[in-house]
SEPAZA-669403 format. One record per atom (N, C-alpha, C): residue number from 1; residue in one letter; chain; x, y, z. Coordinates in Angstrom, 1 decimal. Each point is the difference from the previous one (the first is absolute). Example, Ala and Ser with C-alpha at 12.3 -4.5 7.8 and 13.67 -1.06 7.14 Angstrom:
<node><senu>1</senu><tormi>A</tormi><bado>A</bado><px>13.2</px><py>-5.7</py><pz>7.8</pz></node>
<node><senu>1</senu><tormi>A</tormi><bado>A</bado><px>-0.9</px><py>1.2</py><pz>0.0</pz></node>
<node><senu>1</senu><tormi>A</tormi><bado>A</bado><px>0.9</px><py>1.2</py><pz>0.0</pz></node>
<node><senu>2</senu><tormi>S</tormi><bado>A</bado><px>-0.4</px><py>1.1</py><pz>-0.7</pz></node>
<node><senu>2</senu><tormi>S</tormi><bado>A</bado><px>0.9</px><py>1.1</py><pz>0.0</pz></node>
<node><senu>2</senu><tormi>S</tormi><bado>A</bado><px>-0.8</px><py>1.1</py><pz>0.8</pz></node>
% end
This chain:
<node><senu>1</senu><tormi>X</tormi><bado>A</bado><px>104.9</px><py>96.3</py><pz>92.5</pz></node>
<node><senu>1</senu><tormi>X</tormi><bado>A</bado><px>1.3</px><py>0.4</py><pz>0.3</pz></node>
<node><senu>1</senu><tormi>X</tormi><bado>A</bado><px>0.6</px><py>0.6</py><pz>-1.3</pz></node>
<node><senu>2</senu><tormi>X</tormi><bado>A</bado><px>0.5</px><py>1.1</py><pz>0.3</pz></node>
<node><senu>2</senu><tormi>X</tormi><bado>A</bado><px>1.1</px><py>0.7</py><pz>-1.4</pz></node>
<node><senu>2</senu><tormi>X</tormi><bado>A</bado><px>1.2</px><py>0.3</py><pz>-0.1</pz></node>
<node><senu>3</senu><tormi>X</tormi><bado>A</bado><px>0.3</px><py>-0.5</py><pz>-1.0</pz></node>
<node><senu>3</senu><tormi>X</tormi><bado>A</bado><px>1.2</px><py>-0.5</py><pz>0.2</pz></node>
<node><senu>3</senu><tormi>X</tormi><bado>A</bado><px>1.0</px><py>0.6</py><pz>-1.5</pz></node>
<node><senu>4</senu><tormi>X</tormi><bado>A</bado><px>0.9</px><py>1.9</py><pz>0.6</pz></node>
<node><senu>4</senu><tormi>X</tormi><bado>A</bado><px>0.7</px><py>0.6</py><pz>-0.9</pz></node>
<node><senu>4</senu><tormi>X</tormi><bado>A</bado><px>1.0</px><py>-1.0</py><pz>-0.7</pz></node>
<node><senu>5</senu><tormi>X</tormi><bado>A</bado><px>0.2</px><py>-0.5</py><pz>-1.2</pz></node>
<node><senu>5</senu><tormi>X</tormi><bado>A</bado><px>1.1</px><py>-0.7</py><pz>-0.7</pz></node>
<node><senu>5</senu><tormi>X</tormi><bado>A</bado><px>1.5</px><py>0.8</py><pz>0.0</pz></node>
<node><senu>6</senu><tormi>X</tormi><bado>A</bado><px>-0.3</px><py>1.3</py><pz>-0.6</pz></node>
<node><senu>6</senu><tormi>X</tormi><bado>A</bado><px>0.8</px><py>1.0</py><pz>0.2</pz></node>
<node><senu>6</senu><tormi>X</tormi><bado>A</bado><px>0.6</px><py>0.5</py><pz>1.2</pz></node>
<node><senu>7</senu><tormi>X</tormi><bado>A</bado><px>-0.5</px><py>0.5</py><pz>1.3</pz></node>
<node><senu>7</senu><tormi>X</tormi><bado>A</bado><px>0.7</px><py>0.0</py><pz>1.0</pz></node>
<node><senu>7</senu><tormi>X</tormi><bado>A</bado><px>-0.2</px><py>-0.9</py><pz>0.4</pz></node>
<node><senu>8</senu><tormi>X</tormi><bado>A</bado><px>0.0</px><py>-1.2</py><pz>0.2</pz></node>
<node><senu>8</senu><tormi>X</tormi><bado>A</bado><px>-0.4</px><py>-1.2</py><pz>0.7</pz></node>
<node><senu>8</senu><tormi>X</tormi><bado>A</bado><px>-1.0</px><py>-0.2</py><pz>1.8</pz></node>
<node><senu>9</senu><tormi>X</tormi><bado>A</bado><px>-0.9</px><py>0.8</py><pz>-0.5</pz></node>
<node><senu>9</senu><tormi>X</tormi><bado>A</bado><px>-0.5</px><py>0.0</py><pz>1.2</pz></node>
<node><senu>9</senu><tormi>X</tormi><bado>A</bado><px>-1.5</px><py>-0.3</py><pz>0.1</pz></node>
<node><senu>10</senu><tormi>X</tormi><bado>A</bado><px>0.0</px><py>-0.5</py><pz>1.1</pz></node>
<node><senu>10</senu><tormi>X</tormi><bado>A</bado><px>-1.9</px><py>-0.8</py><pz>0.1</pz></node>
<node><senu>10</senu><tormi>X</tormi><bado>A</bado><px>-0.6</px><py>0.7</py><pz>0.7</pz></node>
<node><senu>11</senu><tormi>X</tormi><bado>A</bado><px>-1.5</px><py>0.5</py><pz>-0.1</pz></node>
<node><senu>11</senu><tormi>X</tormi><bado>A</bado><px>-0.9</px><py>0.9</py><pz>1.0</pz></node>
<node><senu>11</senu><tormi>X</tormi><bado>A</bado><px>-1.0</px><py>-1.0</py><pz>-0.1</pz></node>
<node><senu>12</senu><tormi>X</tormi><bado>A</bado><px>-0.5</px><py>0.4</py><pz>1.5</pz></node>
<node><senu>12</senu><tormi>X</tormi><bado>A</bado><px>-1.4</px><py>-0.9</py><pz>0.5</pz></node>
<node><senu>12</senu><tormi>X</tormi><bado>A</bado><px>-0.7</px><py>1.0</py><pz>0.4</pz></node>
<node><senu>13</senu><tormi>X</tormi><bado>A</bado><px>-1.5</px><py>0.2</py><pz>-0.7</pz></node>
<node><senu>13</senu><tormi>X</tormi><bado>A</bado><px>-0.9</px><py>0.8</py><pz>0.0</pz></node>
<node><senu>13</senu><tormi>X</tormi><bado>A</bado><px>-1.4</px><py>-0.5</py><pz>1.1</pz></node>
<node><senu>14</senu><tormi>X</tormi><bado>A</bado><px>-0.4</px><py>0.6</py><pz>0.5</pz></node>
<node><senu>14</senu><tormi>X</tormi><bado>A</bado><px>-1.1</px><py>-0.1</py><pz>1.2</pz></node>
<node><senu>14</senu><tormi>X</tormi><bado>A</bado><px>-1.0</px><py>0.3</py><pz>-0.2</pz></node>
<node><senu>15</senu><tormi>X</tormi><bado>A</bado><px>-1.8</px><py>-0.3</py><pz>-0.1</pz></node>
<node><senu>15</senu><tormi>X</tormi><bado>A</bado><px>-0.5</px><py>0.4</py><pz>0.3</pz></node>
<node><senu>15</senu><tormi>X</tormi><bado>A</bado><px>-0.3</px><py>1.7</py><pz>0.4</pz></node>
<node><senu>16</senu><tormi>X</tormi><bado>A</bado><px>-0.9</px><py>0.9</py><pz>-0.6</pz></node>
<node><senu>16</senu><tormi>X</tormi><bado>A</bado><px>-0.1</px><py>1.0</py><pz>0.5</pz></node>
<node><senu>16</senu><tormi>X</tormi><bado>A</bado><px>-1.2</px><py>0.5</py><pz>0.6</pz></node>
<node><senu>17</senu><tormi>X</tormi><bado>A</bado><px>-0.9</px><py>-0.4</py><pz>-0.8</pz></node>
<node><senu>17</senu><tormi>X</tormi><bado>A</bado><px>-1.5</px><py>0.4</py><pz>0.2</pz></node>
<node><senu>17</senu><tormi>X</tormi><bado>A</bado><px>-0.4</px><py>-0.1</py><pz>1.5</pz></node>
<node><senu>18</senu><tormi>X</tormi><bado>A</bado><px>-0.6</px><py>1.7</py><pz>0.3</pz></node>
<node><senu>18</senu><tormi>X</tormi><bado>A</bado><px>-0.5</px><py>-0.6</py><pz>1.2</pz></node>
<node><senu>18</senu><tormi>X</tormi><bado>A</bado><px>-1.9</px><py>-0.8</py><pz>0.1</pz></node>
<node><senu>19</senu><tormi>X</tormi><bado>A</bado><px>-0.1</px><py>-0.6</py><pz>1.3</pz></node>
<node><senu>19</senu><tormi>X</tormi><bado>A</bado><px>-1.4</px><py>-0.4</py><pz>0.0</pz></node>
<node><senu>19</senu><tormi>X</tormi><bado>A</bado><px>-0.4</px><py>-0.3</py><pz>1.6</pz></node>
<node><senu>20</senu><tormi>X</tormi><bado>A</bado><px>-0.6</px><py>-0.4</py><pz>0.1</pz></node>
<node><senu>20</senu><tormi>X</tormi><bado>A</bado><px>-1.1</px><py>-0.5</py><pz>1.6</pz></node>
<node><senu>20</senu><tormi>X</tormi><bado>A</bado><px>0.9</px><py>-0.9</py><pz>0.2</pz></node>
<node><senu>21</senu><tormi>X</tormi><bado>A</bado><px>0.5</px><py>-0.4</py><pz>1.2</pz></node>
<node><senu>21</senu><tormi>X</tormi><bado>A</bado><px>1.2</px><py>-1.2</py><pz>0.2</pz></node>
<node><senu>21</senu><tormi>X</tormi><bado>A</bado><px>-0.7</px><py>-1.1</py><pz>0.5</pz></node>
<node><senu>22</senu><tormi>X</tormi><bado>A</bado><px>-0.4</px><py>-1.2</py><pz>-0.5</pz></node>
<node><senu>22</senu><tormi>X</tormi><bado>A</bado><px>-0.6</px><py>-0.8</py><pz>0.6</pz></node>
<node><senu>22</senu><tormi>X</tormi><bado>A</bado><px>0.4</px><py>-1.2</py><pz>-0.3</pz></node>
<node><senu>23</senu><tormi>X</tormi><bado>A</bado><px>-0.2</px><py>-1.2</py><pz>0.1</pz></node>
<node><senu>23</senu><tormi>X</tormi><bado>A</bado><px>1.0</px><py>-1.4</py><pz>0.0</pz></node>
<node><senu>23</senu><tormi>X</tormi><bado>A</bado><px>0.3</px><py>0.1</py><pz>-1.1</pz></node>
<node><senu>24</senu><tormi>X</tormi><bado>A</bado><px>-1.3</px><py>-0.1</py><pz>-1.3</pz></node>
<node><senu>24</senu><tormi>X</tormi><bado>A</bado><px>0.0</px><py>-0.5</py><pz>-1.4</pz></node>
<node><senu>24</senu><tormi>X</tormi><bado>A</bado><px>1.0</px><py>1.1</py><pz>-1.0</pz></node>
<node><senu>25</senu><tormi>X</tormi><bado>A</bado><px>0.4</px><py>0.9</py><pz>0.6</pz></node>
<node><senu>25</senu><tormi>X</tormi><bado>A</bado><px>0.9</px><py>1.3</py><pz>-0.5</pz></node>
<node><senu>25</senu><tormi>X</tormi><bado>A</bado><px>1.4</px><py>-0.2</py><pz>0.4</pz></node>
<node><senu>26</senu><tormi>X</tormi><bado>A</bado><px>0.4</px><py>-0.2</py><pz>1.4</pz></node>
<node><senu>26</senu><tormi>X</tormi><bado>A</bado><px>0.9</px><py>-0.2</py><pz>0.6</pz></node>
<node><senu>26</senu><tormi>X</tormi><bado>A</bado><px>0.6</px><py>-1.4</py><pz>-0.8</pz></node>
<node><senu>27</senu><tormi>X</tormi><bado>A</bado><px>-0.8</px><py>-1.4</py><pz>0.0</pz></node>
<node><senu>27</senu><tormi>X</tormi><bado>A</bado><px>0.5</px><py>-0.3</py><pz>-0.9</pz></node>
<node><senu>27</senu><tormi>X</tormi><bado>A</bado><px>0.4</px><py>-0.4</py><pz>-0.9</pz></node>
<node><senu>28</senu><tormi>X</tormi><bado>A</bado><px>-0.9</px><py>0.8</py><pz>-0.9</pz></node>
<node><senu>28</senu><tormi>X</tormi><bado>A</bado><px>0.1</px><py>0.2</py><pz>-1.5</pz></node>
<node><senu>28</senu><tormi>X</tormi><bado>A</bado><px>1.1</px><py>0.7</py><pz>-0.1</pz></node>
<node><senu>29</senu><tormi>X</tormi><bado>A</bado><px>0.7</px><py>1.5</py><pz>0.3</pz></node>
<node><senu>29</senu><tormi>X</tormi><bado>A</bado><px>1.2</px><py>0.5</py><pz>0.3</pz></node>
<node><senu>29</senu><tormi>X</tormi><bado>A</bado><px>1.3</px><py>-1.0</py><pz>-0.3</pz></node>
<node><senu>30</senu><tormi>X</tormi><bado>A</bado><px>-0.3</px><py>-1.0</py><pz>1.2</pz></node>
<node><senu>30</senu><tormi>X</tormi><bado>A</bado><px>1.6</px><py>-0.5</py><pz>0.5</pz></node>
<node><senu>30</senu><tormi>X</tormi><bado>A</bado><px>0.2</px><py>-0.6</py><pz>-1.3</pz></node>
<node><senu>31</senu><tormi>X</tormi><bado>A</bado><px>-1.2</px><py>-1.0</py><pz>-0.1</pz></node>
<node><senu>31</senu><tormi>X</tormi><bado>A</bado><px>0.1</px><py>-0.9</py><pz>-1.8</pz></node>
<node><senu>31</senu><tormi>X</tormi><bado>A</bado><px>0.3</px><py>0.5</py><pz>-1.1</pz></node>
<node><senu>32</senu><tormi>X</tormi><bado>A</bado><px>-0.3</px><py>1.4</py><pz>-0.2</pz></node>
<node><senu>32</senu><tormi>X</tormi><bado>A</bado><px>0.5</px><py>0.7</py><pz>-1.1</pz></node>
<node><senu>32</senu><tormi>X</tormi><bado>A</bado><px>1.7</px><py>0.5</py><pz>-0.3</pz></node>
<node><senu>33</senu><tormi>X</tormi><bado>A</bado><px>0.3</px><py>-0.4</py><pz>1.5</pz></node>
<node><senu>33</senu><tormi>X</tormi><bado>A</bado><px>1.4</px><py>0.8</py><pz>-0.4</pz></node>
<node><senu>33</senu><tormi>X</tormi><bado>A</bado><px>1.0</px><py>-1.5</py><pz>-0.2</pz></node>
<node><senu>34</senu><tormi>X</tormi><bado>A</bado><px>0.5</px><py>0.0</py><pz>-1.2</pz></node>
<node><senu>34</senu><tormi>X</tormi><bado>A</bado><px>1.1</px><py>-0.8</py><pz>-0.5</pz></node>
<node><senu>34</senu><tormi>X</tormi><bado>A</bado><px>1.3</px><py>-0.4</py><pz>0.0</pz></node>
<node><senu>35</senu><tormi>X</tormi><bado>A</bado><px>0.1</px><py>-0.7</py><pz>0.7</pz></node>
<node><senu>35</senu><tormi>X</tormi><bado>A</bado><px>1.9</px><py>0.0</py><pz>0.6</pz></node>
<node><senu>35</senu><tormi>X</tormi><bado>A</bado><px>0.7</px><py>-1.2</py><pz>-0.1</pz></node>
<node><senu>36</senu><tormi>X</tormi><bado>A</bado><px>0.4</px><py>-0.2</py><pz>-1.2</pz></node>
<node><senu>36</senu><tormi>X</tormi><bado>A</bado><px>0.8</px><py>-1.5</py><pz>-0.3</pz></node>
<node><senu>36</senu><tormi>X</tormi><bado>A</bado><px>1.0</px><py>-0.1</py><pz>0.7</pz></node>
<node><senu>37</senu><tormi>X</tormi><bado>A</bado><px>1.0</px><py>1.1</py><pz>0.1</pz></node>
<node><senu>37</senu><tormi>X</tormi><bado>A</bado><px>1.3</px><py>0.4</py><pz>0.6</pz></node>
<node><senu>37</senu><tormi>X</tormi><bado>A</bado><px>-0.2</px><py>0.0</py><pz>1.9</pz></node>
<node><senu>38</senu><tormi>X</tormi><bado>A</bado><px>-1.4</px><py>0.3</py><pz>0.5</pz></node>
<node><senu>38</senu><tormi>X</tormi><bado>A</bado><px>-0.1</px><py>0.2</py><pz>1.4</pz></node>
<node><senu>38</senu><tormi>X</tormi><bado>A</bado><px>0.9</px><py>1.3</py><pz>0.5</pz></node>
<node><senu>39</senu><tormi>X</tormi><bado>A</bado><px>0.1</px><py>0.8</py><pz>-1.0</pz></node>
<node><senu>39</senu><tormi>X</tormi><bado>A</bado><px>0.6</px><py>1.4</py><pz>0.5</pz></node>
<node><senu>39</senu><tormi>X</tormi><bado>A</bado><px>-0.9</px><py>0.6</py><pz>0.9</pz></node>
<node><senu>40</senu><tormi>X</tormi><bado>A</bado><px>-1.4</px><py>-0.3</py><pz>-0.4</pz></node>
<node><senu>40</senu><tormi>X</tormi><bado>A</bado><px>-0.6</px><py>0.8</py><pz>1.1</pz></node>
<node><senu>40</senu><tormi>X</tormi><bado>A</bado><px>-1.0</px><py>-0.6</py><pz>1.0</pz></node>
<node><senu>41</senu><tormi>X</tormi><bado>A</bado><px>0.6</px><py>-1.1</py><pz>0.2</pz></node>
<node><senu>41</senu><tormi>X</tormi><bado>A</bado><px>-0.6</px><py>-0.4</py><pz>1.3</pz></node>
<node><senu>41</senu><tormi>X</tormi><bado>A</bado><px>-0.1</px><py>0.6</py><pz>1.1</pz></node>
<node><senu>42</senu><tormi>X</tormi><bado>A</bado><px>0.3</px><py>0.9</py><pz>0.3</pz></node>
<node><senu>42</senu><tormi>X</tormi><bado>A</bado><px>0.3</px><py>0.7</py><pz>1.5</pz></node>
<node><senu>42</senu><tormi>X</tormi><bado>A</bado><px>-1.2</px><py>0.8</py><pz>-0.2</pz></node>
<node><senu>43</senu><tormi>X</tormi><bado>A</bado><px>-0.2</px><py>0.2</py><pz>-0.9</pz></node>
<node><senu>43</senu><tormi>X</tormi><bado>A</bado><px>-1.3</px><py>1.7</py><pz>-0.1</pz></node>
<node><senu>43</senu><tormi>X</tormi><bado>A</bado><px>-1.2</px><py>-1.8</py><pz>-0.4</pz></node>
<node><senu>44</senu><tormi>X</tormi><bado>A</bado><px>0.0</px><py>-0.5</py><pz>-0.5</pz></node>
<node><senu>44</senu><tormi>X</tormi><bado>A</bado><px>-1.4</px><py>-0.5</py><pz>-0.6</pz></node>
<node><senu>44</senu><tormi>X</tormi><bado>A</bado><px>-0.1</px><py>-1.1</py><pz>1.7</pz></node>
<node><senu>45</senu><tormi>X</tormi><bado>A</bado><px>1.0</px><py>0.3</py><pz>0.5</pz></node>
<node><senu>45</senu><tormi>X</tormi><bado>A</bado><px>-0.1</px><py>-1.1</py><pz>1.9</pz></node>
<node><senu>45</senu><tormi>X</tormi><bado>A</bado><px>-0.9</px><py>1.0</py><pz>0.3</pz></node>
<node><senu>46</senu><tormi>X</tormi><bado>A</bado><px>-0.3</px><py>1.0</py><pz>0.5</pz></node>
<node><senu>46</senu><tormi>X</tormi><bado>A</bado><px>-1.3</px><py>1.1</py><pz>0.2</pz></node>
<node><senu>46</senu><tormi>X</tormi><bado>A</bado><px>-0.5</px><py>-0.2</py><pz>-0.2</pz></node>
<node><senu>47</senu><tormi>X</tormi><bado>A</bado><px>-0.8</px><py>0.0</py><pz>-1.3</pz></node>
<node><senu>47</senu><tormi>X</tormi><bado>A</bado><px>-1.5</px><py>0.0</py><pz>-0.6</pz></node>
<node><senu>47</senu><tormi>X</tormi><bado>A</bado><px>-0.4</px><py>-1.7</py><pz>0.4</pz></node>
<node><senu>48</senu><tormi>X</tormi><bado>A</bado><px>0.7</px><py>-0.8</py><pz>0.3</pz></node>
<node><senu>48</senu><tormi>X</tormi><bado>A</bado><px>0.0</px><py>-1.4</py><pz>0.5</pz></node>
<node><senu>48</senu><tormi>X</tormi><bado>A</bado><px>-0.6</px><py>0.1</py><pz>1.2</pz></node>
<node><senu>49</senu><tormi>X</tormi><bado>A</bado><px>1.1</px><py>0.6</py><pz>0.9</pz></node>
<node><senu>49</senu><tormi>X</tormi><bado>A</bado><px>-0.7</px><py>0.3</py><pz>1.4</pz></node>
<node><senu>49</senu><tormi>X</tormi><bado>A</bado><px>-1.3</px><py>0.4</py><pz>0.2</pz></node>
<node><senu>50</senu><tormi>X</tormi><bado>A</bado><px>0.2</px><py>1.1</py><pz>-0.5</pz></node>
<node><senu>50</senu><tormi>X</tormi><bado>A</bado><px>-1.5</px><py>0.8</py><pz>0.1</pz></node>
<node><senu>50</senu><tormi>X</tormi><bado>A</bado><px>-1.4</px><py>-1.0</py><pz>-0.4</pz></node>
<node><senu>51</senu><tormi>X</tormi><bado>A</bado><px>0.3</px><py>-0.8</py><pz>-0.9</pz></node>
<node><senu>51</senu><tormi>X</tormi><bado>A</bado><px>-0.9</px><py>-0.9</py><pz>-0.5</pz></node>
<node><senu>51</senu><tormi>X</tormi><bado>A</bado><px>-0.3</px><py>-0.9</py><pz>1.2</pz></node>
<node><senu>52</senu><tormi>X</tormi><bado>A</bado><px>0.8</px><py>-0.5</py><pz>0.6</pz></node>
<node><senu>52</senu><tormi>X</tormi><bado>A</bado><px>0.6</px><py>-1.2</py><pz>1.3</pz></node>
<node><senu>52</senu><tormi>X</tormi><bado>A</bado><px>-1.2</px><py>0.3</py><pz>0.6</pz></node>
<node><senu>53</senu><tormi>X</tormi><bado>A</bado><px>-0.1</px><py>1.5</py><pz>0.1</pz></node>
<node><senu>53</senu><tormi>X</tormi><bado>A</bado><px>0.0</px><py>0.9</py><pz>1.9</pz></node>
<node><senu>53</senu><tormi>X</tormi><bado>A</bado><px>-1.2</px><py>0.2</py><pz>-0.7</pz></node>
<node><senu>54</senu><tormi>X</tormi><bado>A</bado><px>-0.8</px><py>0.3</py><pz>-1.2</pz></node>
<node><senu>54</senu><tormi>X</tormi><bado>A</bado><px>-1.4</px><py>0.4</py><pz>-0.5</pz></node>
<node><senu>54</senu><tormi>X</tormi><bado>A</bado><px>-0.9</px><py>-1.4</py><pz>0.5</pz></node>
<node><senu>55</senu><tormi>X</tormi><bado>A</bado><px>0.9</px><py>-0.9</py><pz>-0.7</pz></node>
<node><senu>55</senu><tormi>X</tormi><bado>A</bado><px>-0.6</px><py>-1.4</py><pz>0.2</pz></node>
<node><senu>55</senu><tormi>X</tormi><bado>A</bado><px>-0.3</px><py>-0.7</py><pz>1.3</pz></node>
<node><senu>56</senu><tormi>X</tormi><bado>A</bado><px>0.4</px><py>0.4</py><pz>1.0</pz></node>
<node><senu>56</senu><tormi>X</tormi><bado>A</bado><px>0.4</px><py>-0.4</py><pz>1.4</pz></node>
<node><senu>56</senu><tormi>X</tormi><bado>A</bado><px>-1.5</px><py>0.6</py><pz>0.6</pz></node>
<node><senu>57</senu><tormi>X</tormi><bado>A</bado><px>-0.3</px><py>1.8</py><pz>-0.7</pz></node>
<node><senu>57</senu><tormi>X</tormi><bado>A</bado><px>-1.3</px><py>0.5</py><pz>0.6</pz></node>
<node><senu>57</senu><tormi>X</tormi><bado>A</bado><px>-1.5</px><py>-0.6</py><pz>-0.6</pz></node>
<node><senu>58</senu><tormi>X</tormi><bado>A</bado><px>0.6</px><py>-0.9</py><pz>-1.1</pz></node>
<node><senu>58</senu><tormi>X</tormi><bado>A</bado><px>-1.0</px><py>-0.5</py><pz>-0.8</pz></node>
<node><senu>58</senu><tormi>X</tormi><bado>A</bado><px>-1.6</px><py>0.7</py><pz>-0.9</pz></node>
<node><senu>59</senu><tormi>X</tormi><bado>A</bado><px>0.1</px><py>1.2</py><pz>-0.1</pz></node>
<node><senu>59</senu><tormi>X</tormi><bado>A</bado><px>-0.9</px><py>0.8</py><pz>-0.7</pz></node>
<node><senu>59</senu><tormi>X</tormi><bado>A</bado><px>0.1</px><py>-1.1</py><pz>-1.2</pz></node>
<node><senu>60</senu><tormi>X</tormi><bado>A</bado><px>-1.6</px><py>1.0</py><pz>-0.7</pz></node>
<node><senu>60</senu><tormi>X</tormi><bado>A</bado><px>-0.5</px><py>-0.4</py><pz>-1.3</pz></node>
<node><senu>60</senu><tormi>X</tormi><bado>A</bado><px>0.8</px><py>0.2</py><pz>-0.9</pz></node>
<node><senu>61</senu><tormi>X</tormi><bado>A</bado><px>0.3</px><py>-1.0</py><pz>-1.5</pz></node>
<node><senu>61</senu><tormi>X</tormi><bado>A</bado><px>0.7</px><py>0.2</py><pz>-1.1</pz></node>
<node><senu>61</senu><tormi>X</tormi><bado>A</bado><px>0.2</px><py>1.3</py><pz>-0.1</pz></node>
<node><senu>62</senu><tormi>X</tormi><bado>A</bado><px>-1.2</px><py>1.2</py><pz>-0.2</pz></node>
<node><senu>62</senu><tormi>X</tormi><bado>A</bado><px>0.1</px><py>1.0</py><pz>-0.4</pz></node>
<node><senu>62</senu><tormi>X</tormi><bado>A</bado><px>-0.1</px><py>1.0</py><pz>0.6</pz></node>
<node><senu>63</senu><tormi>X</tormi><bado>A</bado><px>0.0</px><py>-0.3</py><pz>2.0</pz></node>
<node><senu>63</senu><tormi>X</tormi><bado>A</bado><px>-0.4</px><py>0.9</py><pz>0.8</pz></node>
<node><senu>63</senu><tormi>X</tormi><bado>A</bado><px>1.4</px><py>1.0</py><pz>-0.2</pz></node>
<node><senu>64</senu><tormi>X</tormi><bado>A</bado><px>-0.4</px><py>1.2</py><pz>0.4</pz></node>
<node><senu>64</senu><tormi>X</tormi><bado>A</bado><px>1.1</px><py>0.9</py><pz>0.2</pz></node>
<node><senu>64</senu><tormi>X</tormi><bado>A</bado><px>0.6</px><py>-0.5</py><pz>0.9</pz></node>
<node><senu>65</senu><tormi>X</tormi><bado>A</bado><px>1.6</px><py>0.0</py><pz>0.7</pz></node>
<node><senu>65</senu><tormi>X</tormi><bado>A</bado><px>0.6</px><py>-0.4</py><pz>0.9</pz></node>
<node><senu>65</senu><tormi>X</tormi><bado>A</bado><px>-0.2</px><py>1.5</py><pz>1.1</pz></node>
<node><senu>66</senu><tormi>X</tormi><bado>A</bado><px>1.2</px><py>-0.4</py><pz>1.2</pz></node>
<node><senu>66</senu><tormi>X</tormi><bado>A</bado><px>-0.4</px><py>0.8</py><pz>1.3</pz></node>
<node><senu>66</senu><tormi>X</tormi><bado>A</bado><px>1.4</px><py>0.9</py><pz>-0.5</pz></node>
<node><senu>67</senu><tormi>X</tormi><bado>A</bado><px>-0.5</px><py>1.2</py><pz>0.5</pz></node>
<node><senu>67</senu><tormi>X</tormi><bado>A</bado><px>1.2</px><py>1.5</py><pz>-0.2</pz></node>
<node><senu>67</senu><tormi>X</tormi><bado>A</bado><px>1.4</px><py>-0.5</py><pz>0.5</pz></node>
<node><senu>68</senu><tormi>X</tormi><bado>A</bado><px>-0.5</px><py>-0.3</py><pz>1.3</pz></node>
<node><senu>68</senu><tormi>X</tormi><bado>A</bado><px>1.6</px><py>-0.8</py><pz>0.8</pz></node>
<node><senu>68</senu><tormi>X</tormi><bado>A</bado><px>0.3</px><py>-1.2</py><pz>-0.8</pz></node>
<node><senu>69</senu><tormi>X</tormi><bado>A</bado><px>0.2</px><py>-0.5</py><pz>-0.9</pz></node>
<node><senu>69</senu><tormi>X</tormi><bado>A</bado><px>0.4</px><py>-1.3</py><pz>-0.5</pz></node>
<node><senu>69</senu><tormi>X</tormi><bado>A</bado><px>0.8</px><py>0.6</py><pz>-1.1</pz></node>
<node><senu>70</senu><tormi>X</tormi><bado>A</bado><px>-0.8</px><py>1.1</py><pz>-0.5</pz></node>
<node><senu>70</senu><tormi>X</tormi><bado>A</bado><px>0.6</px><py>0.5</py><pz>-1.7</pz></node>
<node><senu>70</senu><tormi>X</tormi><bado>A</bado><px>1.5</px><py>0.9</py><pz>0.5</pz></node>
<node><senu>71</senu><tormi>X</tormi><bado>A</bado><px>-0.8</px><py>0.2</py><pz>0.4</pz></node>
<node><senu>71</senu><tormi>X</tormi><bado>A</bado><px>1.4</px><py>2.2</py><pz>0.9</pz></node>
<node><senu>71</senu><tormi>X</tormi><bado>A</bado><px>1.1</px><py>-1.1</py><pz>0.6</pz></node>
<node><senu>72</senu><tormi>X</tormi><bado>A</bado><px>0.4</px><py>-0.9</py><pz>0.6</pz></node>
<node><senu>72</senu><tormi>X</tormi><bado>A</bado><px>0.8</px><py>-0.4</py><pz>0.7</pz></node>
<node><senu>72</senu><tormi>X</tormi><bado>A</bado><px>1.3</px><py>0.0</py><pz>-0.6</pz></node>
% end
């Protein structure tokens, strides 16, 4: 998290890179993004979900997931 002294303002930076979407990616993503404040719970509740609903079809650690699961 960064955090301007001067204008007083905090930014939360995300993950960019793209890659093959599969559990161990998905998430590794969510854990990367840092939110002491929980400003951005609302966007990191998604990549949660999506993990939920990956986990539910139960593929391999590193199988690619299904088209319909990622696009939704």
């Amino acid at each position: 998290m960064k955090w301007d002294k001067e204008a007083d303002t905090m930014a939360v930076t995300f993950p960019q890179e793209i890659s093959i979407p599969t559990n161990r990616d998905i998430l590794g993503k969510v854990a990367k993004i840092y939110k002491p404040l929980r400003l951005v719970t609302p966007v990191t509740l998604e990549g949660k979900f999506l993990y939920r609903d990956a986990c539910k079809e139960r593929p391999a650690w590193d199988a690619e997931l299904l088209k319909e699961l990622v696009t939704r």
